[in-house]
C-alpha positions in Angstrom: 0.0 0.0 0.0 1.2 3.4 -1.0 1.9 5.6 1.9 0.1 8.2 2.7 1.0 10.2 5.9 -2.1 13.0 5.6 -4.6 9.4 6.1 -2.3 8.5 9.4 -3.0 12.7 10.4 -6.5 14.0 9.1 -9.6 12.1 11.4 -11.2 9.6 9.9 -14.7 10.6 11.8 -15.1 13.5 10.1 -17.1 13.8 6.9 -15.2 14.2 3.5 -16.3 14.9 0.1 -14.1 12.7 -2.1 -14.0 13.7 -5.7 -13.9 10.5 -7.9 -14.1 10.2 -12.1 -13.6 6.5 -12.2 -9.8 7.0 -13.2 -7.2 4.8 -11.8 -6.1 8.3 -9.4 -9.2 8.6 -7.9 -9.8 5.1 -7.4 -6.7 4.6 -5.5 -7.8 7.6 -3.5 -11.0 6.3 -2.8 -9.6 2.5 -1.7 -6.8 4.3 0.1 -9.3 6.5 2.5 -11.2 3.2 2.9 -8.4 1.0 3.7 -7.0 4.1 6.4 -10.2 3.8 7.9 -12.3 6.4 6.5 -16.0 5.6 6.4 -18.0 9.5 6.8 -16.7 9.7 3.0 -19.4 11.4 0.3 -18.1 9.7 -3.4 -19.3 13.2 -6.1 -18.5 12.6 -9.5 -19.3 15.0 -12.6 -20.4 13.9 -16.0 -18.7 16.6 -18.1 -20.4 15.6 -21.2 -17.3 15.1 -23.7 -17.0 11.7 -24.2 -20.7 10.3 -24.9 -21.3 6.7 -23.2 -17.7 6.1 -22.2 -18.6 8.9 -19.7 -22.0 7.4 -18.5 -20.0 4.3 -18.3 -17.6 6.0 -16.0 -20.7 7.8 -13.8 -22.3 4.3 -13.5 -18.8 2.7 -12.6 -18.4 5.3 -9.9 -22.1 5.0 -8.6 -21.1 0.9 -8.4 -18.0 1.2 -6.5 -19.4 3.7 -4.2 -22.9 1.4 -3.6 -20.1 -1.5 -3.3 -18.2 0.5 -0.4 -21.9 1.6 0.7 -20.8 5.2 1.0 -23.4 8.2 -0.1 -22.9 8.8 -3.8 -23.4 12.5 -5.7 -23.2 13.1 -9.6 -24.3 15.5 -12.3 -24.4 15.8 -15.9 -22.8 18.8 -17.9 -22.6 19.5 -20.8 -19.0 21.6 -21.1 -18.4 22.0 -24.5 -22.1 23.9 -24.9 -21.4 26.1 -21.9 -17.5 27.0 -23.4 -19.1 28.2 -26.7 -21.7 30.4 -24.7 -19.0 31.8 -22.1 -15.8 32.0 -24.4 -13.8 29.7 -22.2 -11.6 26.9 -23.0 -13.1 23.3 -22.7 -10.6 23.2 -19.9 -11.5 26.2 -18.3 -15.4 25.3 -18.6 -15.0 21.8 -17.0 -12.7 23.3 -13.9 -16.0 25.7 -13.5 -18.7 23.2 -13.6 -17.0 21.0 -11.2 -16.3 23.6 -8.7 -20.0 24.6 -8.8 -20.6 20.5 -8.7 -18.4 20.3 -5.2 -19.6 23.2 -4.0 -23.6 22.3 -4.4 -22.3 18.5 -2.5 -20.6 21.1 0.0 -23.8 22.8 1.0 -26.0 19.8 0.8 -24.1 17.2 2.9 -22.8 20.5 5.0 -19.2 19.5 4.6 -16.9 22.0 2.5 -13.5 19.4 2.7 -12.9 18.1 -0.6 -10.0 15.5 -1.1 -8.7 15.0 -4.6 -6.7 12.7 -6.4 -4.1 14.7 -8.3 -0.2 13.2 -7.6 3.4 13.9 -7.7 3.2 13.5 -12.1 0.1 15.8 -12.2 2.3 18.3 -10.0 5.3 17.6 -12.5 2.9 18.7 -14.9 1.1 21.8 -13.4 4.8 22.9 -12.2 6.3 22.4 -16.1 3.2 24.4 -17.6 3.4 27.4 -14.9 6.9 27.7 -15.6 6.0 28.1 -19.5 3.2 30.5 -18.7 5.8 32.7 -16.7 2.8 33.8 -14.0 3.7 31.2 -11.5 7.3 30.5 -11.7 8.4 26.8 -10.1 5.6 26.7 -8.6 3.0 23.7 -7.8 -0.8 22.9 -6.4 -1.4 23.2 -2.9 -1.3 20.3 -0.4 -4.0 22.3 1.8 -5.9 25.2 -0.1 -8.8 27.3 0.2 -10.8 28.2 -3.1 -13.9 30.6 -2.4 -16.2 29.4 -4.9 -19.4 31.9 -4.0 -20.3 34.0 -1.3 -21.7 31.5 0.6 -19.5 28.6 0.1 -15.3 28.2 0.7 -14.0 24.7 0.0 -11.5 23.6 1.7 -9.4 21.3 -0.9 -6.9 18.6 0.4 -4.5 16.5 -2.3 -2.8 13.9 0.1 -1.2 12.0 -3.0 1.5 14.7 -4.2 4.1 12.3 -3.3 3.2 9.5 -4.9 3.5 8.4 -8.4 1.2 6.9 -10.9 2.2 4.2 -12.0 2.5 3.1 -7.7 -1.2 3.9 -7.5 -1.5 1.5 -10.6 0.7 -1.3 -9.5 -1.2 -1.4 -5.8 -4.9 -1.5 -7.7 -3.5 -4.3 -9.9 -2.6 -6.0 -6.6 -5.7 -5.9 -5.1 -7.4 -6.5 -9.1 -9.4 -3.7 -8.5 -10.4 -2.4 -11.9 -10.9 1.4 -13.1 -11.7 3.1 -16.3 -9.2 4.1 -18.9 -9.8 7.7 -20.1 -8.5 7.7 -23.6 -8.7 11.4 -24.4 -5.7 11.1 -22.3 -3.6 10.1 -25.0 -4.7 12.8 -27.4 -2.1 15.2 -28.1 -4.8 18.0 -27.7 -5.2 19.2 -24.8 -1.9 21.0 -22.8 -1.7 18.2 -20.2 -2.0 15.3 -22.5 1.2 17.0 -24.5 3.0 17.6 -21.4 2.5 14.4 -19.8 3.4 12.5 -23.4 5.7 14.0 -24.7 7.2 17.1 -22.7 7.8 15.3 -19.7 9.4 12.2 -21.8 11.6 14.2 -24.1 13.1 15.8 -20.6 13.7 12.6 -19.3 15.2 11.5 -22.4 17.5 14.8 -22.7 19.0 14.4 -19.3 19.2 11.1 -19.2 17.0 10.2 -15.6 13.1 10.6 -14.7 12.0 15.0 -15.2 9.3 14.5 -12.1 11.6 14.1 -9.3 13.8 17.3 -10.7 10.6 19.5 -11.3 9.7 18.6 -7.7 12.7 19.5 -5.9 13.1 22.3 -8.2 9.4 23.7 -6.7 10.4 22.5 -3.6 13.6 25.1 -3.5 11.1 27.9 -3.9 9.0 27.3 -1.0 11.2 28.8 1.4 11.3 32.6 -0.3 7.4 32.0 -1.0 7.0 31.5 2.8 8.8 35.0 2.9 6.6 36.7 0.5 3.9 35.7 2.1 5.0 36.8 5.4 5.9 40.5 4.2 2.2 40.5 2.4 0.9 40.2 6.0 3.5 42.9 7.3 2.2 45.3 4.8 -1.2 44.3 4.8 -2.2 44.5 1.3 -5.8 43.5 2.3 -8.8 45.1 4.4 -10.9 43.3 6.1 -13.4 42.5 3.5 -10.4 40.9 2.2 -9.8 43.4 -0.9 -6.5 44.6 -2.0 -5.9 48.1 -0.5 -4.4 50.4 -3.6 -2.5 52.5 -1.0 -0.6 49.7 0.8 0.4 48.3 -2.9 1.9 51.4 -4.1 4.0 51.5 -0.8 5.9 48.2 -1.8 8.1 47.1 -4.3 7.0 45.8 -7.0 7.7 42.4 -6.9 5.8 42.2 -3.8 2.7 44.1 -5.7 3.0 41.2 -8.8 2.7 38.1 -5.3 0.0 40.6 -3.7 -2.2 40.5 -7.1 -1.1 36.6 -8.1 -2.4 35.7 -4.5 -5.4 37.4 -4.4 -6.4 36.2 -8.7 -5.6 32.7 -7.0 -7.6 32.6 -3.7 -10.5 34.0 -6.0 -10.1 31.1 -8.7 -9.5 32.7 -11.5 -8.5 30.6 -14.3 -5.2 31.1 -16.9 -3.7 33.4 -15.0 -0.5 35.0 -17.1 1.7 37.4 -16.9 0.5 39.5 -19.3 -2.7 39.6 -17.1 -0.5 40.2 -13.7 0.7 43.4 -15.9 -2.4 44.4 -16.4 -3.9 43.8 -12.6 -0.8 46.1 -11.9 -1.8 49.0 -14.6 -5.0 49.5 -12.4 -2.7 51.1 -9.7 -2.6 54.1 -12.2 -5.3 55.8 -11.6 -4.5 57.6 -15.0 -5.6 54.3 -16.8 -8.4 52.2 -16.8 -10.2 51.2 -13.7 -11.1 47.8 -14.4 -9.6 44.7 -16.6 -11.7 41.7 -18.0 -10.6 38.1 -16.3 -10.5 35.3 -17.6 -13.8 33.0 -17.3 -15.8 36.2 -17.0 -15.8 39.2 -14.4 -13.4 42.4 -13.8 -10.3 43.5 -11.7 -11.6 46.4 -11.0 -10.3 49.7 -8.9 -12.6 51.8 -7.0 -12.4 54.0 -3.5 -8.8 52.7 -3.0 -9.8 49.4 -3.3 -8.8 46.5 -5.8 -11.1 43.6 -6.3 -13.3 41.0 -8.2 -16.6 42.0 -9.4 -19.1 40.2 -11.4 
């Protein structure tokens, strides 16, 4: 059995919403919480629409496992690609949206806003290799622990115990135990960004320097953590926020700049706003001219906008 030391930490008595697609990740997430003792467990699972019955087959594999473990079961059908075409988003971007909105509804209606998800150390690889390329994040990864405000009314509280391990562990100790899972295989498409990075970015690194890319992107992110820890400490020493939680226009002209950029990154990610870049972080930062225009459009709908010496997300 992998191990997992959040499972041998975080109670087991407590209820947790456990985000499962029927993948081999989630899976092993799902039988690892079981096997750790975990029982007050809610399995959601959304439909996103894309991949006709290969998806209902994955919702009614999902609905069996979780009647099997005879644990509370949630799901919902979406159709993504309609709603990317009506809101200009990216499939990508559309899917992340409906889900949120999914996890938050299971949130309110089982009264439990901890969500455990399934991503590990190759996704992080991943996310960590494409924020590098999109030059907003810099080495930087997912959150073990994170809070994502999804409305006004509901905060999630996200956990990702499986950073550490590795895929292809999480397959081997399913085969094991012959406990089956769906194959997604959109995954081998080179269409979407992940797929490519995962196939053949991540490979061709390997191959280049001659031993596996994960570990190196990990210990690479890792390095950061330490002046990121800093940052965030001197945020709270200028206190960039009021107590509505919005970014105060007066304390961000008072500090350098590179302080301003992690002020605005941090407050874009706390809000969940999708494809951040940098060219949008440059943009967030023009609104401290009061010259120039008071608001900027985000991406997945909404504004940065500037008003009464206040910086902040409006709809």
């Amino acid at each position: 059995m992998p191990m997992v030391p959040w499972m041998l930490q975080a109670s087991p008595r407590r209820r947790w919403l456990v985000g499962v697609s029927g993948g081999a990740d989630s899976v092993a997430l799902l039988r690892l919480l079981v096997a750790h003792g975990f029982r007050n467990l809610v399995v959601c699972h959304l439909n996103h629409g894309l991949r006709g019955k290969a998806a209902a087959g994955d919702a009614a594999f999902v609905a069996k496992l979780a009647n099997n473990l005879d644990l509370p079961f949630e799901t919902r059908k979406a159709d993504v690609e309609k709603l990317s075409a009506e809101r200009g988003e990216s499939i990508e971007t559309a899917a992340r949206h409906e889900r949120l909105a999914f996890f938050a509804d299971c949130a309110t209606k089982h009264r439990c806003n901890r969500l455990i998800l399934a991503h590990h150390a190759d996704d992080q690889a991943e996310t960590i290799l494409w924020n590098l390329l999109r030059g907003s994040h810099g080495l930087k990864g997912m959150a073990a622990e994170k809070r994502i405000k999804v409305s006004r009314s509901v905060e999630l509280e996200i956990h990702r115990p499986l950073l550490a391990c590795r895929r292809d562990d999480l397959r081997a100790w399913l085969a094991s135990n012959r406990w089956r899972w769906r194959e997604d295989a959109t995954n081998a498409e080179p269409v979407a960004v992940r797929n490519r990075l995962r196939n053949e970015a991540l490979p061709l690194l390997g191959e280049i320097s001659g031993r596996d890319a994960v570990p190196m992107l990990l210990r690479a992110a890792a390095g950061v953590d330490d002046a990121e820890r800093i940052t965030r400490w001197a945020l709270e020493q200028a206190r960039v926020r009021d107590p509505q939680g919005r970014l105060h226009l007066g304390a961000l002209r008072a500090i350098p700049e590179a302080l301003r950029r992690a002020a605005v990154l941090d407050y874009l990610l706390e809000s969940a706003v999708p494809g951040i870049s940098r060219d949008l972080l440059d943009q967030a930062l023009g609104l401290l001219d009061t010259a120039g225009p008071a608001r900027i459009n985000l991406p997945g709908g909404g504004w940065l906008r500037r008003k009464e010496g206040r910086v902040y997300l409006s709809k």
